[in-house]
C-alpha positions as CSV (number, residue, x, y, z in Angstrom):
1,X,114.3,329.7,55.2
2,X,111.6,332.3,54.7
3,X,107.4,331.5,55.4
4,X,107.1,331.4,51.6
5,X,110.0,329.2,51.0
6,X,108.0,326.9,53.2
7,X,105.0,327.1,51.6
8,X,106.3,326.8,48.1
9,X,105.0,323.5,46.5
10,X,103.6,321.9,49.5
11,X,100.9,319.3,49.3
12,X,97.5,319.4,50.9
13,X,96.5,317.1,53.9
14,X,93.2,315.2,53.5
15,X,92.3,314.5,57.3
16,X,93.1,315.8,60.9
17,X,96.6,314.5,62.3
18,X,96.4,315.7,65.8
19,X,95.5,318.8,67.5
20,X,98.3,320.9,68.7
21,X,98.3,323.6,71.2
22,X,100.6,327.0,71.5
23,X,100.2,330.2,73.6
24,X,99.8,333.0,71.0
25,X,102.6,335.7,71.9
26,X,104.9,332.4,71.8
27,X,103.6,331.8,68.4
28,X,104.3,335.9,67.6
29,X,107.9,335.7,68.7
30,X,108.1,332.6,66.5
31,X,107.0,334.1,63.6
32,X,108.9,337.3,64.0
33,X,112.0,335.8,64.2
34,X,111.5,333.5,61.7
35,X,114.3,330.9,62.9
36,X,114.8,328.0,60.4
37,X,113.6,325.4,63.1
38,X,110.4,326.9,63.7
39,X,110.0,327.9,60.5
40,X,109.4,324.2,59.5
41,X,107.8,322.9,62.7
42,X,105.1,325.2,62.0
43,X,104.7,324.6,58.3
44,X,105.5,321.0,58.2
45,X,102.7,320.5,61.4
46,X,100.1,322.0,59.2
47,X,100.9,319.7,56.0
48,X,100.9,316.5,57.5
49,X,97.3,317.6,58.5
50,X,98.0,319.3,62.3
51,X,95.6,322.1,63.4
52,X,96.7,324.8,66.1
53,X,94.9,326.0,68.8
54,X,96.5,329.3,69.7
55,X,95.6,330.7,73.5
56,X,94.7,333.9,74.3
57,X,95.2,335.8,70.8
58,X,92.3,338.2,71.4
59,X,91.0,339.1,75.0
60,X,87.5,337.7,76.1
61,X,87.0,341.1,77.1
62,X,87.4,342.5,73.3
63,X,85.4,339.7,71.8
64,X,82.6,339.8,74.5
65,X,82.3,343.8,73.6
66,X,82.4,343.0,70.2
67,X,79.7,340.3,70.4
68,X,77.1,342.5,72.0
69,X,78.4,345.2,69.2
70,X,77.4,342.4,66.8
71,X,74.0,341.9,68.2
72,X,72.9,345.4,68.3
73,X,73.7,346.1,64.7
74,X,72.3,342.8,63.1
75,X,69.0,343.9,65.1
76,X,68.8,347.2,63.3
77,X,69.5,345.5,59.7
78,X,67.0,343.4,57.6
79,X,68.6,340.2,56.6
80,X,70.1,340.6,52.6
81,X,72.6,339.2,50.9
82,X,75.4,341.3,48.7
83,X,78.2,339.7,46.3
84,X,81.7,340.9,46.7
85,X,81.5,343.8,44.3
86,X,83.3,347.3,45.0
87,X,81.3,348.9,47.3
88,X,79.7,346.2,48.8
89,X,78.0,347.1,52.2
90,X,78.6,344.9,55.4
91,X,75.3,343.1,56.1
92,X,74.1,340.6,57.8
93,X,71.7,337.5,57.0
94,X,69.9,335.2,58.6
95,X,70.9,331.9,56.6
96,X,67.6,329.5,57.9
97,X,67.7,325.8,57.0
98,X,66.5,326.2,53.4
99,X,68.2,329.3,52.3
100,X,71.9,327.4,53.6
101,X,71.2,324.7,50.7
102,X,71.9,327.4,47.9
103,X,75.0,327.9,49.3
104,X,78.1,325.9,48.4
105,X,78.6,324.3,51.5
106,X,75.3,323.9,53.4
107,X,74.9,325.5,56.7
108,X,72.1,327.5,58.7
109,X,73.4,330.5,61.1
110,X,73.2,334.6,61.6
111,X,76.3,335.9,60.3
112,X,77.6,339.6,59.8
113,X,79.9,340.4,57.4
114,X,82.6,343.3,57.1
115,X,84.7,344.8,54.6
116,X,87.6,346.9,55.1
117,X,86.6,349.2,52.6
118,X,83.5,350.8,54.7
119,X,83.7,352.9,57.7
120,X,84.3,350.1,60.2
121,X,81.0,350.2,62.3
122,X,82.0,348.3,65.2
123,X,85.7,349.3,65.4
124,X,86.8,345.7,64.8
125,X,89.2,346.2,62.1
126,X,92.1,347.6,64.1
127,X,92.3,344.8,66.4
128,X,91.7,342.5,64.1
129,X,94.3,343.1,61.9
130,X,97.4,343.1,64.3
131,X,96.7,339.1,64.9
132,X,95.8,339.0,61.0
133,X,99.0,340.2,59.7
134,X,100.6,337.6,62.2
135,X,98.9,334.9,60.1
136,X,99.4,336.3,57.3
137,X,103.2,336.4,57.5
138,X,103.0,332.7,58.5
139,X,101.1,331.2,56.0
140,X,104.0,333.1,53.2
141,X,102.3,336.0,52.2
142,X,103.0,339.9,52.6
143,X,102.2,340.8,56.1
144,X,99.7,343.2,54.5
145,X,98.5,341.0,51.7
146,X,94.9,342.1,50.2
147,X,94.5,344.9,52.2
148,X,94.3,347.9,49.9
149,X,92.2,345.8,47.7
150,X,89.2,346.8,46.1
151,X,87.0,343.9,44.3
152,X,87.9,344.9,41.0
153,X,91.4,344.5,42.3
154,X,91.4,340.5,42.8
155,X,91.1,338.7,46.2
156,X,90.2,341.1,49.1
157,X,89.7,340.3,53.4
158,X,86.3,339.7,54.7
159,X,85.5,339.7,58.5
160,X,82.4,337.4,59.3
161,X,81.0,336.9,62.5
162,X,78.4,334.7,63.0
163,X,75.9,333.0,65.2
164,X,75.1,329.1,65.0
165,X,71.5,329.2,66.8
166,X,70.7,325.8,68.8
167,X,69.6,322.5,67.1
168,X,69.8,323.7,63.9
169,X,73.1,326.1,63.6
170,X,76.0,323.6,61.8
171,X,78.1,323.7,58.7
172,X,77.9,320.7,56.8
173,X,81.6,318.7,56.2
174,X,83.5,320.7,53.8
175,X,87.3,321.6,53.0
176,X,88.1,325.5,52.5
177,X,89.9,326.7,49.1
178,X,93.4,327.4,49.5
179,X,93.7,329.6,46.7
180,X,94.4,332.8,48.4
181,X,95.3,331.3,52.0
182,X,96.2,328.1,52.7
183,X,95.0,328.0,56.2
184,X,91.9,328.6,57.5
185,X,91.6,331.1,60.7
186,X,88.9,330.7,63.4
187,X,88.6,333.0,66.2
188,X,86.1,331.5,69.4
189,X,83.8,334.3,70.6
190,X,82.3,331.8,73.3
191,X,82.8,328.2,75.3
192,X,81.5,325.0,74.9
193,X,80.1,324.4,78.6
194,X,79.8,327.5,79.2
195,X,78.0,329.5,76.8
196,X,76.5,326.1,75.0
197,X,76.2,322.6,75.3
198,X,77.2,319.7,72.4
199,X,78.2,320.4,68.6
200,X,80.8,322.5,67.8
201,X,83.6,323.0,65.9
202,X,85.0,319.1,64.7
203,X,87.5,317.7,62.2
204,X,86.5,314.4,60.5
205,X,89.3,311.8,61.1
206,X,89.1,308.0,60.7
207,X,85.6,308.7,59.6
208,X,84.0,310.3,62.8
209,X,84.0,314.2,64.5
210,X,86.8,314.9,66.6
211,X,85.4,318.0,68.7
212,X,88.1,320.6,69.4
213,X,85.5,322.5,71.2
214,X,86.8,321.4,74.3
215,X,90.5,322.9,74.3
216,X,89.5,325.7,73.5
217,X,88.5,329.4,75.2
218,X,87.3,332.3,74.1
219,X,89.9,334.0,72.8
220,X,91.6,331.4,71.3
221,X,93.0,331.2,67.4
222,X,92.7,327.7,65.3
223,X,94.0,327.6,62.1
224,X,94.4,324.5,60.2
225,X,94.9,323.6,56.3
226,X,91.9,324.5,54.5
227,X,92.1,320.9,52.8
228,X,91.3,319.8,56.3
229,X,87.8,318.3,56.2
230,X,85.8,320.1,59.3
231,X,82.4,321.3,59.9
232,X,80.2,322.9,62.6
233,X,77.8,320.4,64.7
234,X,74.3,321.6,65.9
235,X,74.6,322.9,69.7
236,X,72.1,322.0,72.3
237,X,68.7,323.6,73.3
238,X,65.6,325.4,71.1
239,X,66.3,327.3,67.7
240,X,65.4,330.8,67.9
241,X,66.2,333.8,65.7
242,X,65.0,336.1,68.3
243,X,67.8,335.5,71.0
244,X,71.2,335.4,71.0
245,X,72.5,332.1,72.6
246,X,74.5,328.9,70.7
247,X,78.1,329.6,69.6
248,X,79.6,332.8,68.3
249,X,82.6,332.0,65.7
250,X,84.7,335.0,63.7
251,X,86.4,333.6,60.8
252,X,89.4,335.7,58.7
253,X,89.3,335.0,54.9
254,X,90.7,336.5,52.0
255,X,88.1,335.9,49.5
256,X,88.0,335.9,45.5
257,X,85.7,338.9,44.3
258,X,82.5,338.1,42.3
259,X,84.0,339.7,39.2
260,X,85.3,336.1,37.9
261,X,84.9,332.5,38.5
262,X,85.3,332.6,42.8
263,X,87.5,329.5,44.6
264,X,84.7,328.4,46.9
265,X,84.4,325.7,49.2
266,X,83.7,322.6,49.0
267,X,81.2,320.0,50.4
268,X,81.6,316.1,50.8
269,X,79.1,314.4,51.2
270,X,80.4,311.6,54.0
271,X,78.2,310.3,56.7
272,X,79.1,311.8,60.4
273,X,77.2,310.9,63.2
274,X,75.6,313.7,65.4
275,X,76.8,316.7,63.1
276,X,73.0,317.6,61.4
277,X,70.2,319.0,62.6
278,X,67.5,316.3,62.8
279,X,65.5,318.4,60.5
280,X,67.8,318.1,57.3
């Protein structure tokens, strides 16, 4: 059985089964060899509504370099916004309580974004891609899927790293479009109790948050169906564009272009306690 025989007419979990852990080079063999049994473990897992946290796919070291990367090339940019267009620039924006509403899914953060098109500006792209094409291989596409695309071309990869700032940095509940990857992939650039305090990363099951903020470490992979309802809870302590504390995420997507009707996600609107900033 092949990753996209797997795939191939699956249905879409609603809500978080469990939370399932895996070191990442055991996950890489798995995927190389491509063995029937783990084949469907993995796949299977993910449908009835699993998420994976997988250890150690990116050193702390590589993530803490490209965090302070991040921070001094957000400082020398204003904050803009660009659609996904050929050429579009990597930018960054600052995304404050009221300027997340016009966004599908409501959120407030600082997040940079990076296309493989431009020059590479932090020297991300290389590492980036070796875990990427992992993923990509195990969610049933090409290995290499989207990466010589262009806009104009259909559905191209987009880098995003991005800073929720204390009390008010969150992501309201939402579930991803699985129209050009059915999982969603989150890479932890710092630690809850370490870096932070509260909020996080959840799932919503039975109705409530169910933190995995708290089995995880920086350098760690979690990719989950993007059916799965999740969202990002305010951290602890005082909002502040000017510093650079609260929780630092990087998420891999292969987006639609803005050259048709885009696959976005989606809110719902369900009542979590302790995931919004008092202000909203």
């Amino acid at each position: 059985m092949t990753w996209a025989d797997a795939w191939n007419g699956a249905s879409y979990p609603d809500e978080l089964r469990s939370i399932r852990v895996m070191e990442w080079d055991d996950f890489v063999a798995g995927v190389e060899m491509a063995e029937d049994y783990f084949v469907q473990t993995i796949v299977n897992s993910i449908l009835f509504g699993d998420a994976w946290i997988l250890k150690h796919a990116f050193t702390p070291e590589f993530l803490h370099s490209a965090k302070i990367r991040t921070i001094a090339w957000m400082k020398d940019r204003p904050s803009e916004f660009h659609k996904i267009l050929d050429g579009a620039p990597d930018f960054q924006r600052q995304i404050d309580l009221e300027t997340g509403k016009k966004y599908s899914v409501a959120g407030c953060r600082q997040s940079a974004y990076f296309f493989r098109w431009n020059d590479d500006p932090l020297n991300l792209w290389p590492e980036v891609t070796k875990c990427w094409r992992v993923l990509k291989t195990a969610m049933g596409m090409r290995y290499d899927e989207y990466e010589a695309n262009k806009p104009s071309d259909g559905p191209t990869d987009r880098l995003q790293i991005a800073r929720y700032l204390p009390s008010n940095g969150y992501l309201e509940p939402h579930r991803d479009s699985a129209a050009h990857q059915p999982c969603f992939i989150s890479v932890y650039m710092s630690r809850r109790g370490r870096d932070y305090t509260g909020g996080g990363f959840y799932f919503v099951q039975d109705g409530e948050a169910r933190y995995a903020e708290d089995e995880i470490d920086v350098g760690d992979i979690c990719i989950g169906h993007a059916n799965l309802l999740h969202g990002v809870a305010p951290c602890d302590g005082e909002p502040s564009w000017d510093k650079t504390d609260g929780r630092w995420w990087m998420g891999l997507y292969s987006n639609a272009s803005d050259y048709g009707t885009r696959a976005t996600s989606m809110p719902e609107k369900v009542q979590i306690k302790g995931v919004m900033p008092s202000e909203i």
